[in-house]
C-alpha positions as CSV (number, residue, x, y, z in Angstrom):
1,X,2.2,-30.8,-18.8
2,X,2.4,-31.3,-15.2
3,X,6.2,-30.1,-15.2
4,X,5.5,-27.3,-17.3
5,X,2.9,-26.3,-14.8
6,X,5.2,-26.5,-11.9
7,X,7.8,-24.1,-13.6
8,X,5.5,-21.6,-13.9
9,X,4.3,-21.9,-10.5
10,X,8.0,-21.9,-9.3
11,X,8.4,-18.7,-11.9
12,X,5.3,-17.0,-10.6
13,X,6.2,-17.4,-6.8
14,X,9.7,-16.1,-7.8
15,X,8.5,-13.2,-9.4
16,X,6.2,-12.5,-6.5
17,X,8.7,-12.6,-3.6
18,X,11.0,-10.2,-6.2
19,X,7.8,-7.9,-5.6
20,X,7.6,-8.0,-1.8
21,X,11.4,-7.4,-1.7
22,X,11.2,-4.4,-3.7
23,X,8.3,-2.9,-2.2
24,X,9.9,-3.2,1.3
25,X,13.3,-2.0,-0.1
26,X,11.7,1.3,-1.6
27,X,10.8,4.6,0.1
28,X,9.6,8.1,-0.8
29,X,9.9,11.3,1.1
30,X,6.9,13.3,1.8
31,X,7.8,16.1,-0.7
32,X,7.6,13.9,-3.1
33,X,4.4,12.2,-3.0
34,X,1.6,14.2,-4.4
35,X,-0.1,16.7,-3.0
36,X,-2.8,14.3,-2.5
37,X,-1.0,12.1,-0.3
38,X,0.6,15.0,1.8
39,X,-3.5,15.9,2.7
40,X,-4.3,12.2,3.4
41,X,-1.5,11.9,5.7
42,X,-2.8,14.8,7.7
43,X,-6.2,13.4,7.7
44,X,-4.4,10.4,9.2
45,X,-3.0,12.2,11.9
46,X,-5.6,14.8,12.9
47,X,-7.8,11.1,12.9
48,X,-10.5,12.5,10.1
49,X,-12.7,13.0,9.6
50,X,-12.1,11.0,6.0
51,X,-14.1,11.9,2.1
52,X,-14.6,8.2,1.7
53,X,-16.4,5.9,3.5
54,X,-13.7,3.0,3.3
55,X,-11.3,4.9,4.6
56,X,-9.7,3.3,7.6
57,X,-10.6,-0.3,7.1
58,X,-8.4,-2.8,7.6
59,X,-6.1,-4.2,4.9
60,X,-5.3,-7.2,4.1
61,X,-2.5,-7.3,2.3
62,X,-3.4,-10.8,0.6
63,X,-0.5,-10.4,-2.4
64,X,1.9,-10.2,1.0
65,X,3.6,-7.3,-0.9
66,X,4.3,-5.6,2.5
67,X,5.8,-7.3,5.6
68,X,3.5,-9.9,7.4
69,X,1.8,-9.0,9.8
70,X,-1.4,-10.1,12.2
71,X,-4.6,-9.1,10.6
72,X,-6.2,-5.7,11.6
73,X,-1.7,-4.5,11.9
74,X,-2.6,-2.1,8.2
75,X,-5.4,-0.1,7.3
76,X,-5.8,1.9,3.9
77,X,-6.5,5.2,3.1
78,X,-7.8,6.8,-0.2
79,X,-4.9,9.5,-1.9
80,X,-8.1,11.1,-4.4
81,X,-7.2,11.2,-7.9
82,X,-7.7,14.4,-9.8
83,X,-10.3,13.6,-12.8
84,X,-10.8,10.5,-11.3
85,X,-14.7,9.4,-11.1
86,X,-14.3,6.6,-8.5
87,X,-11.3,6.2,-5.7
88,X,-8.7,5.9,-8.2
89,X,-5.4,3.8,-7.6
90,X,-3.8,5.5,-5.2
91,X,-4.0,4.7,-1.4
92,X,-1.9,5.1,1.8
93,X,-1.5,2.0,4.0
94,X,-0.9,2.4,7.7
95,X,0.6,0.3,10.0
96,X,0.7,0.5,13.9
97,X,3.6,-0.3,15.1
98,X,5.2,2.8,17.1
99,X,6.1,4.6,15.7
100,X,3.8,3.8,13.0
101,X,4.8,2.9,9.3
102,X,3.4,4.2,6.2
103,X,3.5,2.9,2.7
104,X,2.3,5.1,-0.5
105,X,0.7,3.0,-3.9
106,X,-0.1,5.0,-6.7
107,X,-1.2,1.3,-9.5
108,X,-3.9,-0.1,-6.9
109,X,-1.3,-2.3,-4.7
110,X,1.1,-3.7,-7.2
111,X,3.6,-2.0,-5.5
112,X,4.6,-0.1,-1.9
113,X,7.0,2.4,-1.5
114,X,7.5,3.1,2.3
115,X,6.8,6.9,3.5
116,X,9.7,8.4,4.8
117,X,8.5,10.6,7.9
């Protein structure tokens, strides 16, 4: 029982780290994220003002599916889903680095793909 446990522990970190590599490996260009996204990002820049109230809080990237960084480094941003009644899945996640990095999620932080500015 206890080996069994450990292989999947040992399966599940595997699988994991697969995920972080990934996410850091992929990229989108602007054109092709939604339009959505395109007005969040200008939001971001211009500095608001922002339609949800979360909307610049820090993240905290707990799955470590983006590079590790200090806490307070990424902050997210709702992308507003059309139909959706609540904040939907999508978000953009800024980090501050200069220049600073973005990363696009449209299934609630399973997976990154970085912005391409």
């Amino acid at each position: 029982m206890l080996r069994r446990a450990l292989a999947l522990l040992c399966v599940s970190l595997a699988l994991s780290a697969t995920a972080r590599e990934s996410s850091r490996d992929a990229s989108i260009a602007i054109t092709d994220l939604p339009p959505e996204a395109r007005e969040t990002l200008r939001l971001i820049d211009r500095g608001g003002p922002y339609p949800y109230r979360r909307d610049g809080v820090i993240f905290k990237n707990l799955e470590q599916r983006l590079p590790l960084k200090p806490r307070g480094y990424y902050h997210e941003y709702t992308v507003p889903t059309p139909g959706s009644r609540d904040r939907g899945a999508r978000r953009i996640i800024s980090g501050e680095q200069p220049p600073a990095v973005f990363y696009y999620t449209d299934d609630h932080y399973r997976s990154f793909r970085r912005i391409k500015r």
